[in-house]
C-alpha positions as CSV (number, residue, x, y, z in Angstrom):
1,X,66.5,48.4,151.8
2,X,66.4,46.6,155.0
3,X,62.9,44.5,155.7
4,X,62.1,46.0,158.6
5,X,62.9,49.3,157.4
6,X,60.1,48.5,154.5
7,X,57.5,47.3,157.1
8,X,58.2,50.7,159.3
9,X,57.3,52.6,155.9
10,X,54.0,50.6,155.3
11,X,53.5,51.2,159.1
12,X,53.7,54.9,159.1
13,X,51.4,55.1,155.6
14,X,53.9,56.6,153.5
15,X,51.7,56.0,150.5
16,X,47.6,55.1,149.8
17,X,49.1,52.3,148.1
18,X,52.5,50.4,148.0
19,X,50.9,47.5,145.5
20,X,52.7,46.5,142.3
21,X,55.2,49.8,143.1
22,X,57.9,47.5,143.0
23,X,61.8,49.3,143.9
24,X,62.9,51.2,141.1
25,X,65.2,53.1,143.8
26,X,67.1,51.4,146.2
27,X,66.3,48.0,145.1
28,X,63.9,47.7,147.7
29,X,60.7,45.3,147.1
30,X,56.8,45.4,146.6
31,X,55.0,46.0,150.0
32,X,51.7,45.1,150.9
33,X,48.5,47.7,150.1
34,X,47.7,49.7,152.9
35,X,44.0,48.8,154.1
36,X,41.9,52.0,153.9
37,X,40.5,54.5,151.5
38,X,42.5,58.4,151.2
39,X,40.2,60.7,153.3
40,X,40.3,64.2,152.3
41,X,41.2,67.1,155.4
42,X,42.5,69.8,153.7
43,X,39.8,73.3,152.9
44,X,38.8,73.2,149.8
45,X,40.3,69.9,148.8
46,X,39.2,68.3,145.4
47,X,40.6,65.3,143.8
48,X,42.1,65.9,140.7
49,X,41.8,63.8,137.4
50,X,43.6,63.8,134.1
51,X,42.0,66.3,131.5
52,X,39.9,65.3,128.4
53,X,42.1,63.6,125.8
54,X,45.5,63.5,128.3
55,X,45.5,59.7,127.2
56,X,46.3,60.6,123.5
57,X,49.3,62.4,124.5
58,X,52.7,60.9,125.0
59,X,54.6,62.0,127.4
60,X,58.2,62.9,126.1
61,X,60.9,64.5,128.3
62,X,64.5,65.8,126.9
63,X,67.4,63.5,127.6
64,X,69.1,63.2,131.0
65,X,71.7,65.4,130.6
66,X,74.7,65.8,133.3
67,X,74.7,69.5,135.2
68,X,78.0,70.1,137.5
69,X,76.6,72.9,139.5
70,X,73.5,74.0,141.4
71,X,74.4,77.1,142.2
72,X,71.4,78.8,142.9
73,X,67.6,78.1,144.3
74,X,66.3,76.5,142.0
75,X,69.2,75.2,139.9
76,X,69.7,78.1,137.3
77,X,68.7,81.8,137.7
78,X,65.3,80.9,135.3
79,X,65.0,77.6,137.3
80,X,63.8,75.8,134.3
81,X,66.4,72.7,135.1
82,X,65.0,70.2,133.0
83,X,65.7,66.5,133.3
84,X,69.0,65.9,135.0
85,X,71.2,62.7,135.2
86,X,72.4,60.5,138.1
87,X,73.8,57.0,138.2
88,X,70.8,53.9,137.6
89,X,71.1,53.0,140.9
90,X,71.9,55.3,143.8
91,X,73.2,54.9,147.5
92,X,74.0,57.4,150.2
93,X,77.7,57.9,150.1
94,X,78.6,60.5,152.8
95,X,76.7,62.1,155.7
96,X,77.5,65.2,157.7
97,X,76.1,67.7,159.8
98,X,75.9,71.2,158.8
99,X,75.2,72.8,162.4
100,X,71.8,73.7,163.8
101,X,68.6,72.1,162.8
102,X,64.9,73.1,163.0
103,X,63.4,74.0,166.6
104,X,60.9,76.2,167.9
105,X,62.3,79.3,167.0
106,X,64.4,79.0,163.7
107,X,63.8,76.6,161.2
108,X,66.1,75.1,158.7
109,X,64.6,76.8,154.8
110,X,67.8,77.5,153.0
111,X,68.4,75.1,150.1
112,X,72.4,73.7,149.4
113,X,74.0,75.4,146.4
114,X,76.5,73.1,144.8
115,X,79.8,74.7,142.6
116,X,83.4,74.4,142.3
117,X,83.6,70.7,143.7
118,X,82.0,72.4,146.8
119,X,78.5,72.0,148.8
120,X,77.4,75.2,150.3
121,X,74.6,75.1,153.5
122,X,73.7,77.4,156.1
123,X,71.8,76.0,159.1
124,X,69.1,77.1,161.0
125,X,71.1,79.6,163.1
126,X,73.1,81.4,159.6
127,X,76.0,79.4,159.7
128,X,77.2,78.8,156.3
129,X,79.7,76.2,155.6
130,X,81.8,75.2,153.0
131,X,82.0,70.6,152.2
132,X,83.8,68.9,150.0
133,X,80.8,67.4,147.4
134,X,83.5,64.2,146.9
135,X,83.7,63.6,150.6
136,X,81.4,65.8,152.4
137,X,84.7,66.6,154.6
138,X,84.2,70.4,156.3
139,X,86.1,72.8,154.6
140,X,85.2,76.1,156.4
141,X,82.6,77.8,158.3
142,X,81.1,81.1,158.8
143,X,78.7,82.9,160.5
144,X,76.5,85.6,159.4
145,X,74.9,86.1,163.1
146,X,76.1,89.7,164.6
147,X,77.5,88.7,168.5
148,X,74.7,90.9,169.2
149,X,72.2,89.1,167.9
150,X,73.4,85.6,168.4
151,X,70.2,84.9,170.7
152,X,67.8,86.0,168.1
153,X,65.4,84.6,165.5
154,X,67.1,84.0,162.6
155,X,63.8,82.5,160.6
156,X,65.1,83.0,156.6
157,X,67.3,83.4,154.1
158,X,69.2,81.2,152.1
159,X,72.6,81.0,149.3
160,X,73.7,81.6,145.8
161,X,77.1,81.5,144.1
162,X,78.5,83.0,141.3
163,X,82.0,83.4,140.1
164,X,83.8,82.3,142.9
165,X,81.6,84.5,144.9
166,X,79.1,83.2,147.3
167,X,75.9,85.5,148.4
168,X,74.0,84.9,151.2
169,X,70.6,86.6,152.8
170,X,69.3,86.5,156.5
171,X,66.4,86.6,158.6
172,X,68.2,89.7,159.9
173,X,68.1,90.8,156.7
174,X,71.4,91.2,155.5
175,X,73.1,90.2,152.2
176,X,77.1,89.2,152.7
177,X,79.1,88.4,150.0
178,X,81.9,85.4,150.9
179,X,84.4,84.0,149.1
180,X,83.7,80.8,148.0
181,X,87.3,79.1,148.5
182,X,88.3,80.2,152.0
183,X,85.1,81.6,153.5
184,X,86.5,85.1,154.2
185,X,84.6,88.5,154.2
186,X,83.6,90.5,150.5
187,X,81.2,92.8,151.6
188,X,77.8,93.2,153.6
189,X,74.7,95.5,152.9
190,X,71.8,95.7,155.7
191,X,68.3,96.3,155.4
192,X,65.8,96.9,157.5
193,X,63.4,94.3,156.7
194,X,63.8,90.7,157.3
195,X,64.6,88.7,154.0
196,X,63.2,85.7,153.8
197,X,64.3,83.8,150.7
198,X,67.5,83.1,149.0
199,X,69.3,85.4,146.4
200,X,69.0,85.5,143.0
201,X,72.2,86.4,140.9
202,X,71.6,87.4,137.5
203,X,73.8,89.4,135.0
204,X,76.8,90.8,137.9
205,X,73.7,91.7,140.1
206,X,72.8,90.4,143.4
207,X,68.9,90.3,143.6
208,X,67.0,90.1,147.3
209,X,63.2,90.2,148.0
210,X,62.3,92.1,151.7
211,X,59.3,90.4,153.9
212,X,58.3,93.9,153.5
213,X,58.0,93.2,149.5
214,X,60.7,95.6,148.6
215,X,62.5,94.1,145.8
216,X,66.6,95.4,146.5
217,X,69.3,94.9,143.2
218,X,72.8,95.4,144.5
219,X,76.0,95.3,142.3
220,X,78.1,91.4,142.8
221,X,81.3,93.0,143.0
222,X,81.1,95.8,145.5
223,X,78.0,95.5,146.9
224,X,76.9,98.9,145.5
225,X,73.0,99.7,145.6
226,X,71.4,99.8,142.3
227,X,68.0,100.3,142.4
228,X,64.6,99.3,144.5
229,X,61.2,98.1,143.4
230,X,58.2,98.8,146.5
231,X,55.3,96.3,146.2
232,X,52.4,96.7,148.2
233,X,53.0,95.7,151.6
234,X,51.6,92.1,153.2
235,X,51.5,91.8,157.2
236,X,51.3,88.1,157.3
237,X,52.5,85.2,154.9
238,X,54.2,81.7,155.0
239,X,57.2,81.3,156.4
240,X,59.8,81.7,153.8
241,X,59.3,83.2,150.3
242,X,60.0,82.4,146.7
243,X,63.7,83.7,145.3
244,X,63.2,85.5,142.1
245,X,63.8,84.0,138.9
246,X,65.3,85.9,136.1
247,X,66.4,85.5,132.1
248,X,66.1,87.0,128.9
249,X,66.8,90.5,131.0
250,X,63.9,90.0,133.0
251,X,63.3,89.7,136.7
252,X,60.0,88.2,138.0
253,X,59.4,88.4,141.4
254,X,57.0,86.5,143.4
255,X,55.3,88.8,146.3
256,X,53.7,88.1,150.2
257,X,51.0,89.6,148.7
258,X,49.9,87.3,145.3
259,X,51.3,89.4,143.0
260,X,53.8,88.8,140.7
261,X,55.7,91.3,139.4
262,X,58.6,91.2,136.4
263,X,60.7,94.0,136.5
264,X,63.8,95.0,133.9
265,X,66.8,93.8,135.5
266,X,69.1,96.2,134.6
267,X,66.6,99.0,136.1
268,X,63.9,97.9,138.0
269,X,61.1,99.5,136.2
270,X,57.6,97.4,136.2
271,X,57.0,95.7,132.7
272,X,53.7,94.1,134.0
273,X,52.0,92.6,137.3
274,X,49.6,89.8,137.9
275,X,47.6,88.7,140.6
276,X,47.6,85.1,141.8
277,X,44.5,85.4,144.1
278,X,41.2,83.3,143.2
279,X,39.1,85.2,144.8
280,X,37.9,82.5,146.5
281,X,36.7,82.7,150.3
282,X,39.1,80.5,152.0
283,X,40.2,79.3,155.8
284,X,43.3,78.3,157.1
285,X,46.6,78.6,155.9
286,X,44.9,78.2,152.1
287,X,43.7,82.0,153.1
288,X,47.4,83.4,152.9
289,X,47.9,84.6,149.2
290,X,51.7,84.6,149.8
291,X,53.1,83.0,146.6
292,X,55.9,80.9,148.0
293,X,57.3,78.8,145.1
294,X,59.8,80.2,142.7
295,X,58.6,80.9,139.6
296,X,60.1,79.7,136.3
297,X,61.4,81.6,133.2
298,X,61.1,79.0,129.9
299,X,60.5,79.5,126.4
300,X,59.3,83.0,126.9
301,X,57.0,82.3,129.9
302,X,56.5,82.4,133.1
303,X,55.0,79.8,135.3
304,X,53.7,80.2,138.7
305,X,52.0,79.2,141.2
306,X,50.4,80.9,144.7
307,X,49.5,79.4,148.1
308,X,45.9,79.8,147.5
309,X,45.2,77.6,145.1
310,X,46.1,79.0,141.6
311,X,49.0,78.3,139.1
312,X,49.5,80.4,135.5
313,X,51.0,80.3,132.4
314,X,52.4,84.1,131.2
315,X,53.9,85.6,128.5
316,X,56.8,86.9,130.0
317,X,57.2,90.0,127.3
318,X,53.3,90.9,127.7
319,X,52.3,89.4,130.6
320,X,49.3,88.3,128.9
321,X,47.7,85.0,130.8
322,X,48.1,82.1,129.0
323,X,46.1,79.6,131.2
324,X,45.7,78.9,134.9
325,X,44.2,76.0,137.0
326,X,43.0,75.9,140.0
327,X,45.7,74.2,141.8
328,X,47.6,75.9,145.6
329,X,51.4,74.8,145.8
330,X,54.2,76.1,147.5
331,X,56.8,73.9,146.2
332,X,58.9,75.4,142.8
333,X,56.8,73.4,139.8
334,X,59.5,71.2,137.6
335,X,59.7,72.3,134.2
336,X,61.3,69.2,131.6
337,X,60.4,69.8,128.0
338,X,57.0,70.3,127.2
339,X,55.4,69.2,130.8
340,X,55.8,70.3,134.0
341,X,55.3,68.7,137.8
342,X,54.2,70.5,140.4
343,X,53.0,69.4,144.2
344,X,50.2,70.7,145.2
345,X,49.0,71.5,148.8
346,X,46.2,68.9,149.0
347,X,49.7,66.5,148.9
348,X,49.2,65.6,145.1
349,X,52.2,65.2,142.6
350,X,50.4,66.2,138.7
351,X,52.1,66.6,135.9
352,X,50.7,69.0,133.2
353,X,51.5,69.9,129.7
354,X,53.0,73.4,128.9
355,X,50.6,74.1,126.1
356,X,47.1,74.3,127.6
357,X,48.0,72.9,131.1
358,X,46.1,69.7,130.9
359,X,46.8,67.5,133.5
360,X,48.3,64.3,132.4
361,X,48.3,62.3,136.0
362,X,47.9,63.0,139.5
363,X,49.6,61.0,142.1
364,X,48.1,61.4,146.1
365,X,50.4,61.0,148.8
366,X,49.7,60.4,152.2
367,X,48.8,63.1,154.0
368,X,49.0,61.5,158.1
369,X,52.1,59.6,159.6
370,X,49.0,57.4,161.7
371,X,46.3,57.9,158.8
372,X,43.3,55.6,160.9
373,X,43.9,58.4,163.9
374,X,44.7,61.2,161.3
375,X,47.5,62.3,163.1
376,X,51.1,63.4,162.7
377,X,50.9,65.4,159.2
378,X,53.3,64.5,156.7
379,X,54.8,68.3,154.8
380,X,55.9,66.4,151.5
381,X,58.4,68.9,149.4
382,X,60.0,68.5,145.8
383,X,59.4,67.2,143.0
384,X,63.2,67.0,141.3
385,X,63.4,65.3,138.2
386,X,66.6,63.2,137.4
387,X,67.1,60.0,135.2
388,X,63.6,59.3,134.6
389,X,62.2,59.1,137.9
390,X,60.8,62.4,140.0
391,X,61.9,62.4,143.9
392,X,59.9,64.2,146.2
393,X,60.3,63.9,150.3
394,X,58.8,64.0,153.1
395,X,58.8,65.5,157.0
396,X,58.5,61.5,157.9
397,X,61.6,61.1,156.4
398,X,61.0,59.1,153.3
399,X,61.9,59.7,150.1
400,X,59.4,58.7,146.9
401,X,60.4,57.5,143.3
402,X,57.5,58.6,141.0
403,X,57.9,57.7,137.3
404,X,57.1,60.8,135.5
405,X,55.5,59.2,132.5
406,X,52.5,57.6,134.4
407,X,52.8,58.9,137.7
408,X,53.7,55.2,139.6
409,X,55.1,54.8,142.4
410,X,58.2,53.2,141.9
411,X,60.1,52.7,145.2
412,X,60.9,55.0,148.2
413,X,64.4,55.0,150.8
414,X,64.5,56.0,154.4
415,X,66.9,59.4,155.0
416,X,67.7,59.9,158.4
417,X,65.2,62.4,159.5
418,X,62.1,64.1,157.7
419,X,63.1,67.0,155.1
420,X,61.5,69.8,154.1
421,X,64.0,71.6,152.5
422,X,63.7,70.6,148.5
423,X,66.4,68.3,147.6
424,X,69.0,69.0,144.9
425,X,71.3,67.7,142.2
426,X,75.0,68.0,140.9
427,X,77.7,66.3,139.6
428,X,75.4,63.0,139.6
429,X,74.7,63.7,143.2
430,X,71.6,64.5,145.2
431,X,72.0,65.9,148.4
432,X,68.7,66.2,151.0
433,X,68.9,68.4,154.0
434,X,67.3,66.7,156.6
435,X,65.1,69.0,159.3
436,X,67.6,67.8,162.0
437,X,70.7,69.4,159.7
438,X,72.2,66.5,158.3
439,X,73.3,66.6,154.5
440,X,73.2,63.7,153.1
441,X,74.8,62.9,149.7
442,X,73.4,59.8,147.4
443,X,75.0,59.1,144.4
């Protein structure tokens, strides 16, 4: 990394404090503490410290192991991806634009799916297109934007692939099914509410969630209507939503409302429901009780967290509560072994055992761009886990290395414009999507 690319980072406060966080990534080096003490802003915000007896337990995570595909949000249809592997030391290797970027109107939410030697994106305007993941040269484009419509908020939606198949929702909500290869036309279903959040595919079925909390299953090769789960209705929410995760012939679904809901995936019918709300009196967006990040599926639970301000442990065959803590997120939590990272919305990356949910470390991150005026906030988003080193980033455009057995900063990289679209990881490769639409693929 360039000096005066590491004195603009120390300039903009990327971190409370750069000392002794030498570059684990990049290869950049130590910077200077940043004078100051973290003030807190946020409703409701407390500062979190590791449980009783965290410092007798080791933290242990699974080997790196190599993953060729991301094909869906959050990796995997359970989203339970575990500790992935990349090279030691990682540089951006192609750059390309994938069409419109975030503005007033639309704003760029759908994740990359990688598969088949292929990166998938759709911009802020539902163009999807089709890159080469070796090169990052254009392959083909299409767009899921009725002529009619071309004028018209698009806000949602997102991409999953399966079988040579690739499944996309919209903010107009409609689900089109593409091939993967050329780009040309499967089928297309409408509904009449706006969907918000990626697909979910899951034994031949193409799952959707409605803003209107209507949970839709259609069949993957025709398109064919299966069945429809009605939550209870939520007027207002978060822009986005959470795709559902499914396994073990379960679907749990994450509602606008709080609740969470796992269904049977070959029917539809309820097996249980939870509530994510603290009952807490609350301001501000903290007030929403949308539950916007996924929920995973691992080792017969379920864990989830909701936007204001509680994360649980479930049973997934009783739905019986295991534990909860009182921590707001809207970020999908990281699941690796036994532990699991999760970034919270007072801009704190914790990691917590599976077991009881003690919390092992917390990391703060800067909240403000210009922290002695308190202005310019920073929308971090992530974590990822790959080869020992969680990577979360941020709408300032920097990217963190945090060392998931202590919670260290190790090192952080300059992309070319902020992101706050989760990154992801194939083939060795991490791709960001910057909020200006640029993918960019390190490796």
């Amino acid at each position: 990394m360039h000096k005066g690319l590491m004195t603009a980072a120390v300039m903009l406060g990327v971190l409370p404090a750069l000392a002794g966080c030498g570059g684990d990534w990049m290869g950049e080096a130590d910077a200077p503490p940043l004078p100051g003490d973290r003030v807190s802003v946020l409703v409701h915000e407390t500062k979190v410290h590791p449980d009783e007896g965290a410092d007798k337990i080791t933290i242990a995570l699974p080997k790196p192991e190599a993953n060729l595909t991301w094909p869906q949000t959050g990796g995997m249809s359970h989203h339970a991806m575990q500790h992935l592997q990349t090279g030691a030391a990682i540089a951006p290797v192609w750059q390309v634009s994938i069409g419109e970027g975030s503005g007033d109107e639309n704003r760029l939410i759908a994740t990359p799916v990688v598969a088949d030697g292929k990166v998938f994106a759709m911009d802020a305007r539902a163009h999807v297109s089709a890159f080469d993941a070796k090169t990052g040269d254009r392959l083909w484009r299409f767009d899921l934007t009725p002529e009619k419509d071309e004028d018209s908020a698009v806000r949602g939606g997102g991409l999953s692939y399966d079988k040579g198949r690739l499944f996309a929702a919209t903010g107009l909500g409609e689900v089109w099914a593409i091939q993967a290869n050329s780009g040309n036309f499967y089928w297309k279903a409408k509904l009449d509410s706006p969907l918000r959040a990626a697909p979910t595919v899951y034994g031949e079925r193409v799952f959707v969630v409605t803003a209107s909390n209507r949970v839709v299953a259609f069949a993957a090769r025709d398109g064919k209507k299966l069945w429809e789960y009605v939550g209870a209705e939520e007027a207002s929410g978060l822009l986005g939503a959470a795709s559902p995760a499914a396994d073990h012939g379960v679907l749990v679904v994450a509602m606008r409302s709080g609740a969470l809901a796992a269904l049977r995936a070959e029917s539809g019918s309820l097996l249980w429901e939870e509530s994510l709300s603290t009952g807490r009196r609350a301001s501000g967006l903290s007030a929403l009780g949308d539950v916007k990040a996924p929920p995973v599926i691992s080792d017969g639970r379920v864990y989830a967290v909701g936007n204001a301000g509680l994360m649980v442990a479930i049973d997934l065959r009783t739905g019986r509560r295991v534990w909860e803590k009182e921590f707001g997120g809207v970020d999908l939590p990281w699941l690796a072994g036994k532990f699991i990272y999760l970034l919270t919305n007072n801009n704190e990356v914790i990691a917590l055992d599976t077991d009881r949910g003690r919390v092992m470390w917390a990391t703060p991150l800067s909240t403000w761009k210009r922290p002695e005026k308190r202005t310019g906030r920073i929308i971090w988003t992530g974590p990822i886990l790959a080869s020992d080193r969680l990577l979360v980033g941020g709408s300032h455009g920097y990217v963190l290395s945090i060392s998931p057995y202590t919670g260290k900063v190790l090192g952080y990289a300059k992309l070319p414009d902020g992101v706050t679209v989760p990154p992801v990881a194939a083939g060795g490769t991490i791709y960001f999507l910057t909020d200006d639409a640029d993918l960019v693929a390190y490796r």
